[in-house]
C-alpha positions in Angstrom: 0.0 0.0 0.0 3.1 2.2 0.7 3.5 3.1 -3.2 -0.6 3.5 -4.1 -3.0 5.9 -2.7 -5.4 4.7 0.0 -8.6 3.9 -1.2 -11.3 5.9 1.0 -14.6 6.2 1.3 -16.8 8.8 2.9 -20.3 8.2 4.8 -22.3 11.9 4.5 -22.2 13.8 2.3 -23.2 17.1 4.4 -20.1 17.4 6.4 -18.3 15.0 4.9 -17.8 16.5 1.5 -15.1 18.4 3.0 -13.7 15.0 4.2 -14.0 13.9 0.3 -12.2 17.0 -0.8 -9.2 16.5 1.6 -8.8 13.1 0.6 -6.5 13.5 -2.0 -3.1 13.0 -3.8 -2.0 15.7 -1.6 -2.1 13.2 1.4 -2.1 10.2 -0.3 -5.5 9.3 -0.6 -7.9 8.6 -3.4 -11.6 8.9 -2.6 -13.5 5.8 -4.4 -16.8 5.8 -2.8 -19.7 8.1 -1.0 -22.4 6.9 1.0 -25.5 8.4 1.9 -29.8 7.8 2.5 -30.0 11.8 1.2 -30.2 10.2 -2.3 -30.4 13.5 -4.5 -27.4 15.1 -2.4 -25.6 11.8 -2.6 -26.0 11.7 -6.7 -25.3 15.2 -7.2 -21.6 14.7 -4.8 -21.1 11.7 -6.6 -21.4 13.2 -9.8 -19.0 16.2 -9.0 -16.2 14.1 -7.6 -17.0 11.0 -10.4 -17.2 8.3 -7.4 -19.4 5.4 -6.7 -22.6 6.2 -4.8 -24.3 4.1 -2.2 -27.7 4.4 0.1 -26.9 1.1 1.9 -24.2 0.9 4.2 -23.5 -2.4 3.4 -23.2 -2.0 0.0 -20.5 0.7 0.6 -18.3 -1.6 2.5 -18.0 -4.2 0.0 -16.4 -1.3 -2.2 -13.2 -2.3 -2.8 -11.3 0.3 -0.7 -8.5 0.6 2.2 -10.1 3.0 4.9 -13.8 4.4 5.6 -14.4 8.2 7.0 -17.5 8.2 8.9 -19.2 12.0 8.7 -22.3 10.5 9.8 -24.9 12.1 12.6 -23.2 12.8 16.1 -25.0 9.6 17.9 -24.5 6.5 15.3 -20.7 6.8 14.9 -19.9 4.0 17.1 -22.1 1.3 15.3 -20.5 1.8 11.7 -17.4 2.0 13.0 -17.8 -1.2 14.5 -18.9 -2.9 11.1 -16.1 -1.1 9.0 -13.2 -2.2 10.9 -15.0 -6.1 11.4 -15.1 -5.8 7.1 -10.9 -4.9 7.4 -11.3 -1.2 7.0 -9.7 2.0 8.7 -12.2 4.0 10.2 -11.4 7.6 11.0 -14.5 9.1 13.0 -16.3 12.8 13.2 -16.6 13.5 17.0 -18.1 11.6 19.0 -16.5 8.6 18.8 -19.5 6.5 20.9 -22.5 7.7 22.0 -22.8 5.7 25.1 -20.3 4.1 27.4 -21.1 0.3 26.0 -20.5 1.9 22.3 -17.2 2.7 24.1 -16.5 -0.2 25.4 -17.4 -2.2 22.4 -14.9 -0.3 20.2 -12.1 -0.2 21.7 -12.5 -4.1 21.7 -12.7 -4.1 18.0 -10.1 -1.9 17.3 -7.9 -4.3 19.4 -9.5 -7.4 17.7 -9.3 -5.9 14.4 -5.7 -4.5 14.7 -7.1 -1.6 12.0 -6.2 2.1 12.3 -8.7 4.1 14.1 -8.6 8.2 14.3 -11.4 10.5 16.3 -11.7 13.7 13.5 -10.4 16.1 15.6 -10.2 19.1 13.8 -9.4 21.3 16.4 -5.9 20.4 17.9 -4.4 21.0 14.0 -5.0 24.7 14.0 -1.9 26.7 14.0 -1.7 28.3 17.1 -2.8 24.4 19.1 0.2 23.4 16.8 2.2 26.1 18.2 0.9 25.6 21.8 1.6 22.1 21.5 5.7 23.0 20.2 5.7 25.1 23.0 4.8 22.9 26.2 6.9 20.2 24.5 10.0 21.7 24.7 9.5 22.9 28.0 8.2 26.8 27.7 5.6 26.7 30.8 6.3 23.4 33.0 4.0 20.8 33.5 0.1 22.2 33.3 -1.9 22.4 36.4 -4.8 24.6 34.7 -6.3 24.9 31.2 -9.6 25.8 29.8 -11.1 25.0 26.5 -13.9 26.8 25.2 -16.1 26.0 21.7 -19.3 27.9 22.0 -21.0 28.3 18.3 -24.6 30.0 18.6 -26.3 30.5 15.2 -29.3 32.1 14.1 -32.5 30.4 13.7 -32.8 29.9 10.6 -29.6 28.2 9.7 -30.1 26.0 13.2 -33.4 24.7 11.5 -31.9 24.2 8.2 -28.5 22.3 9.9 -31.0 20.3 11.7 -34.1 19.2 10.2 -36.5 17.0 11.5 -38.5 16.4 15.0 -35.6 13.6 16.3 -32.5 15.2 14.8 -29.5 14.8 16.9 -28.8 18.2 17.1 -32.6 18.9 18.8 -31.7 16.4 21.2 -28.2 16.7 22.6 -27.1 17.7 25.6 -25.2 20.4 26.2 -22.0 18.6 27.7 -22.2 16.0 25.2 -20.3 18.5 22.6 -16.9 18.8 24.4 -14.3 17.2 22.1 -14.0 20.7 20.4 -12.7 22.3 23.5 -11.1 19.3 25.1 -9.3 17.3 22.7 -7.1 20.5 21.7 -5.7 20.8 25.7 -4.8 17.2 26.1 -3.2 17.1 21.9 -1.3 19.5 23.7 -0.6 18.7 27.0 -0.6 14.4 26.6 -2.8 14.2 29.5 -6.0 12.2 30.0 -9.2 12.8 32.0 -9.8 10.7 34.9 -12.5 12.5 36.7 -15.7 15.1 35.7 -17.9 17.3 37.5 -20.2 19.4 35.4 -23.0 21.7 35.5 -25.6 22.7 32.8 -27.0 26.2 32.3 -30.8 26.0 30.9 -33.5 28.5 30.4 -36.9 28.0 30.8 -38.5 29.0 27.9 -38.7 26.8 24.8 -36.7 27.9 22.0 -37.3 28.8 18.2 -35.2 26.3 16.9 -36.7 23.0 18.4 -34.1 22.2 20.1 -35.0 19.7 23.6 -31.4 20.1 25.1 -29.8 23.8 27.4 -27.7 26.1 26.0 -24.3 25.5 27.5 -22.2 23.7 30.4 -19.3 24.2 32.5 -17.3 20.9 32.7 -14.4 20.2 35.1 -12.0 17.6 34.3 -9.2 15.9 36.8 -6.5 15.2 34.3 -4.1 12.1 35.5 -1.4 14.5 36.4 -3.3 16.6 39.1 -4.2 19.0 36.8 -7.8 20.7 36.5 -8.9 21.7 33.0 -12.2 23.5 32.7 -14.6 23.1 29.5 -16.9 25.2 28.5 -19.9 25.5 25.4 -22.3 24.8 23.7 -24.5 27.8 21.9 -24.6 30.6 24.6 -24.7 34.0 23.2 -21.1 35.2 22.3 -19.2 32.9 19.8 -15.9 31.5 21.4 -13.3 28.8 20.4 -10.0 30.0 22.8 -7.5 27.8 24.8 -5.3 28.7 27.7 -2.9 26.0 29.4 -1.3 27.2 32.6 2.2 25.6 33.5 4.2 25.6 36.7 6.5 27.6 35.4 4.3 30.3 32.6 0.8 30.1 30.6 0.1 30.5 27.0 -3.4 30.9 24.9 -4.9 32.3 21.9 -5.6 35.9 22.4 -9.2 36.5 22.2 -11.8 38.3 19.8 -14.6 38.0 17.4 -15.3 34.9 15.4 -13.9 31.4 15.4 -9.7 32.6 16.1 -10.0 36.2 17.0 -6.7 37.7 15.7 -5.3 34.4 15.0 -2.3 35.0 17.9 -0.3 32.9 20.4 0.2 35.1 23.9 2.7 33.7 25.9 3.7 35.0 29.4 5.7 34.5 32.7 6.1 35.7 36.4 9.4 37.6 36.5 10.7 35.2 38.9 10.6 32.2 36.3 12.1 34.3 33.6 15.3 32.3 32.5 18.2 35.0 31.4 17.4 36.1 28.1 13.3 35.1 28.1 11.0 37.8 27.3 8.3 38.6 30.2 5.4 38.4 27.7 5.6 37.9 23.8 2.1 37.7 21.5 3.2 37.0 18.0 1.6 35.1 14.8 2.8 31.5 14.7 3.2 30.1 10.9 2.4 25.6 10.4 5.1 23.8 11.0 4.9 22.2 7.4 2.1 22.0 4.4 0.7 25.6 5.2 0.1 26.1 1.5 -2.7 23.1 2.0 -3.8 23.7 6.0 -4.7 27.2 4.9 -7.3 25.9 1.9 -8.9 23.6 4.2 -11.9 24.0 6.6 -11.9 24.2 10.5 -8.7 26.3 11.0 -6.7 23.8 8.5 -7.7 21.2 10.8 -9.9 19.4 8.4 -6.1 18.5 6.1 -4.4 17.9 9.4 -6.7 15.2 10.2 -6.7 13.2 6.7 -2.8 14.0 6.6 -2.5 12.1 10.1 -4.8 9.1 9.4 -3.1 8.1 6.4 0.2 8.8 7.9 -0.9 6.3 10.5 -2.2 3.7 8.0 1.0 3.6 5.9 3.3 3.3 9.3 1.0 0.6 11.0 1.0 2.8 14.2 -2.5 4.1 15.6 -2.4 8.1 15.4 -2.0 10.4 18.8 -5.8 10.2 18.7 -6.4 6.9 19.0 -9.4 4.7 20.4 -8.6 5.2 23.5 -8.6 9.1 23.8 -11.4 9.3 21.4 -13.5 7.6 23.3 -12.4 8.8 26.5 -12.8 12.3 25.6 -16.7 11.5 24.0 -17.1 10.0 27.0 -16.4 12.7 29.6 -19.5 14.4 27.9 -21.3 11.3 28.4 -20.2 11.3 31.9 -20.4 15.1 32.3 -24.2 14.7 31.9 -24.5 12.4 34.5 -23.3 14.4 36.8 -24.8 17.7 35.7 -28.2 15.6 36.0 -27.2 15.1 39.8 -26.0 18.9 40.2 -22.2 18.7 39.5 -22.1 14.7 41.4 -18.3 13.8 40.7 -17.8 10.4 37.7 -15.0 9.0 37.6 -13.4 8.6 33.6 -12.8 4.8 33.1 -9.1 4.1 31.4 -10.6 2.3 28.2 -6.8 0.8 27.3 -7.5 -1.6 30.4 -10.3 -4.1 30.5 -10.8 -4.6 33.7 -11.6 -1.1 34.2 -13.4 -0.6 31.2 -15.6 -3.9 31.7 -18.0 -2.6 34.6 -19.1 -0.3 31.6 -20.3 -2.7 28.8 -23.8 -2.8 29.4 -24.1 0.9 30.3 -26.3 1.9 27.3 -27.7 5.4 28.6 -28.5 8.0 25.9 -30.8 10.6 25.3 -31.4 10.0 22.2 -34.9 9.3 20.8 -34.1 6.0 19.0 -32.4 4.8 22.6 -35.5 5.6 24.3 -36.2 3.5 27.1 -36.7 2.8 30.9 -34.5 4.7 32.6 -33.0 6.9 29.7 -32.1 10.7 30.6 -34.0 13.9 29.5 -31.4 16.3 27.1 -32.6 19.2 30.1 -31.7 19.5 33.6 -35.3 21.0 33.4 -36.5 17.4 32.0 -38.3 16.8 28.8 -39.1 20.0 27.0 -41.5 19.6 23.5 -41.5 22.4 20.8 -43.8 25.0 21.2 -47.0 24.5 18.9 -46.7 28.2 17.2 -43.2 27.7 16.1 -43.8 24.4 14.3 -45.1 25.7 11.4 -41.8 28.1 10.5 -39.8 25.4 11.3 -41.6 23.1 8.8 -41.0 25.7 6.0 -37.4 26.0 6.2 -37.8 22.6 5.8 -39.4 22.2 3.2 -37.6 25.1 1.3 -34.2 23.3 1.9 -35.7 19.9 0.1 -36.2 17.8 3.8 -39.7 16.5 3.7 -39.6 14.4 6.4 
């Protein structure tokens, strides 16, 4: 395989055309096939990119292909994962990696079983300044972290909300708010190379129902114990006030992305330290512009900060050397499953859960039959509401809009 392009292909074609688009010469990747039950969107990609097109996800694995990128909804990652790496394929995964803590358990088994390559699609740790950040604490800038906080907090207006989200029982009505954290989490451990072992967490809700449907609250403030001591704090979902921003403190100095409006603000790295730390020569304080370490000609045409190349670039790097990437099984699904966790506790008002270590099975075991979920289609006895304030249902009077945009957008379901 060293000397031909991997063979991948893509499940959604919604957010995963950009997945499609990066998987290229350019990381040595050939897209073969899409798959999709949006037939007319599914066609119309297929066409553009002159690919095989599938509506059944079985039919899609029988492709002849190397590796499989699932941009499939938020809650049913875990389950096609499963069957692609049982058919011999590479799975790289959008965020979450498992929906529930058995989905968890189950996949890191197959990974193991399987001995395939498995990546979370962390976008976020691959922008330049996490890049930088992450240079920086590896060669010693700031000391070992005690602190850190992650923040990805993306409101929108209404009408694109509805249009990203149609239907009744989309996940996006139904999430909860913790549930989202990978975006502000998975940067500070990339980072940092530490792993959460313990959550507290508590949700901020509103009482009113909302004009976009959605069932789940506005935002949460996670804590995370990290295995070294250190206490990082997470914060999202759609409060008012857009914010993706990362600070790591360090025994010895902190570091972050200076803040302002949109996704990067100014696009800086701030660095600072106490003047008794200052080693002879070192600056007090220095903000500057960092530049990628390599391929910035291609990071800066892709989506998410770059961080949509950065993640294809990794996962065939990993497939051609055999070794699973820096985000493997085991911090995807630890990561997915502090929001998991992190709901469970806000449900109990900030109750402390303890973040199994999936690489060992004896800890991970007392978790296999754990199938708690929010999620309509996991409805059962005992399943949480997506609201500390319980189940909420749409307001009658804003049904009707909501069908429009609908309808407008081609979703008739």
């Amino acid at each position: 395989m060293n000397d031909q392009p991997i063979r991948v292909g893509v499940v959604g074609v919604g957010r995963g055309k950009s997945f499609a688009q990066t998987a290229s010469s350019a990381v040595g990747m050939k897209l073969v096939a899409l798959c999709d039950t949006w037939e007319e969107r599914l066609l119309q990609l297929a066409g553009e990119l002159s690919v095989a097109a599938y509506t059944d996800y079985d039919a899609f694995l029988a492709h002849d292909m190397d590796a499989v990128v699932l941009a499939n909804y938020f809650h049913e990652h875990a389950p096609f994962a499963i069957k692609a790496l049982r058919a011999g394929r590479h799975v790289m995964s959008e965020t979450a990696s498992n929906a529930t803590l058995a989905e968890g358990v189950a996949l890191c088994r197959t990974v193991e079983e399987t001995g395939r390559i498995y990546m979370l699609a962390e976008n976020y740790p691959y922008t330049v300044f996490n890049q930088e950040m992450h240079r920086l604490y590896g060669e010693g800038e700031i000391g070992e972290v005690t602190y850190a906080e992650g923040e990805y907090n993306h409101p929108m207006a209404r009408d694109d909300s509805l249009r990203l989200s149609p239907g009744f029982d989309h996940w996006r009505a139904w999430i909860p708010s913790t549930y989202y954290c990978t975006h502000a989490l998975a940067p500070l451990v990339c980072i940092t190379d530490t792993r959460p072992v313990g959550v507290n967490a508590l949700a901020i809700a509103r009482p009113e129902r909302t004009l976009t449907l959605r069932r789940g609250d506005p935002g949460s403030v996670i804590l995370c114990r990290m295995d070294n001591g250190a206490v990082f704090r997470i914060f999202g979902l759609s409060m008012p006030g857009h914010s993706n921003w990362y600070r790591v403190h360090g025994e010895r100095g902190a570091m972050e992305i200076t803040r302002g409006p949109g996704y990067f603000g100014p696009g800086e790295v701030r660095v600072w330290h106490e003047p008794w730390h200052l080693e002879p020569g070192q600056k007090a304080e220095r903000v500057y512009r960092p530049d990628w370490p390599e391929h910035g000609d291609l990071a800066r045409e892709a989506g998410h900060g770059g961080g949509d190349f950065w993640t294809s670039f990794h996962f065939a790097r990993a497939i051609r050397s055999g070794e699973q990437p820096f985000l493997d099984v085991y911090r995807g699904v630890a990561m997915s499953s502090v929001g998991i966790l992190a709901w469970k506790s806000a449900l109990e008002d900030g109750r402390p859960f303890e973040v199994p270590d999936f690489r060992e099975e004896d800890d991970r075991k007392s978790w296999e039959n754990d199938h708690w979920s929010p999620w309509p289609g996991h409805a059962g006895p005992g399943q949480p509401p997506p609201s500390i304030l319980g189940r909420r249902d749409p307001a009658p009077e804003h049904i009707p809009y909501a069908r429009r945009i609908w309808k407008d957008m081609g979703y008739e379901g």
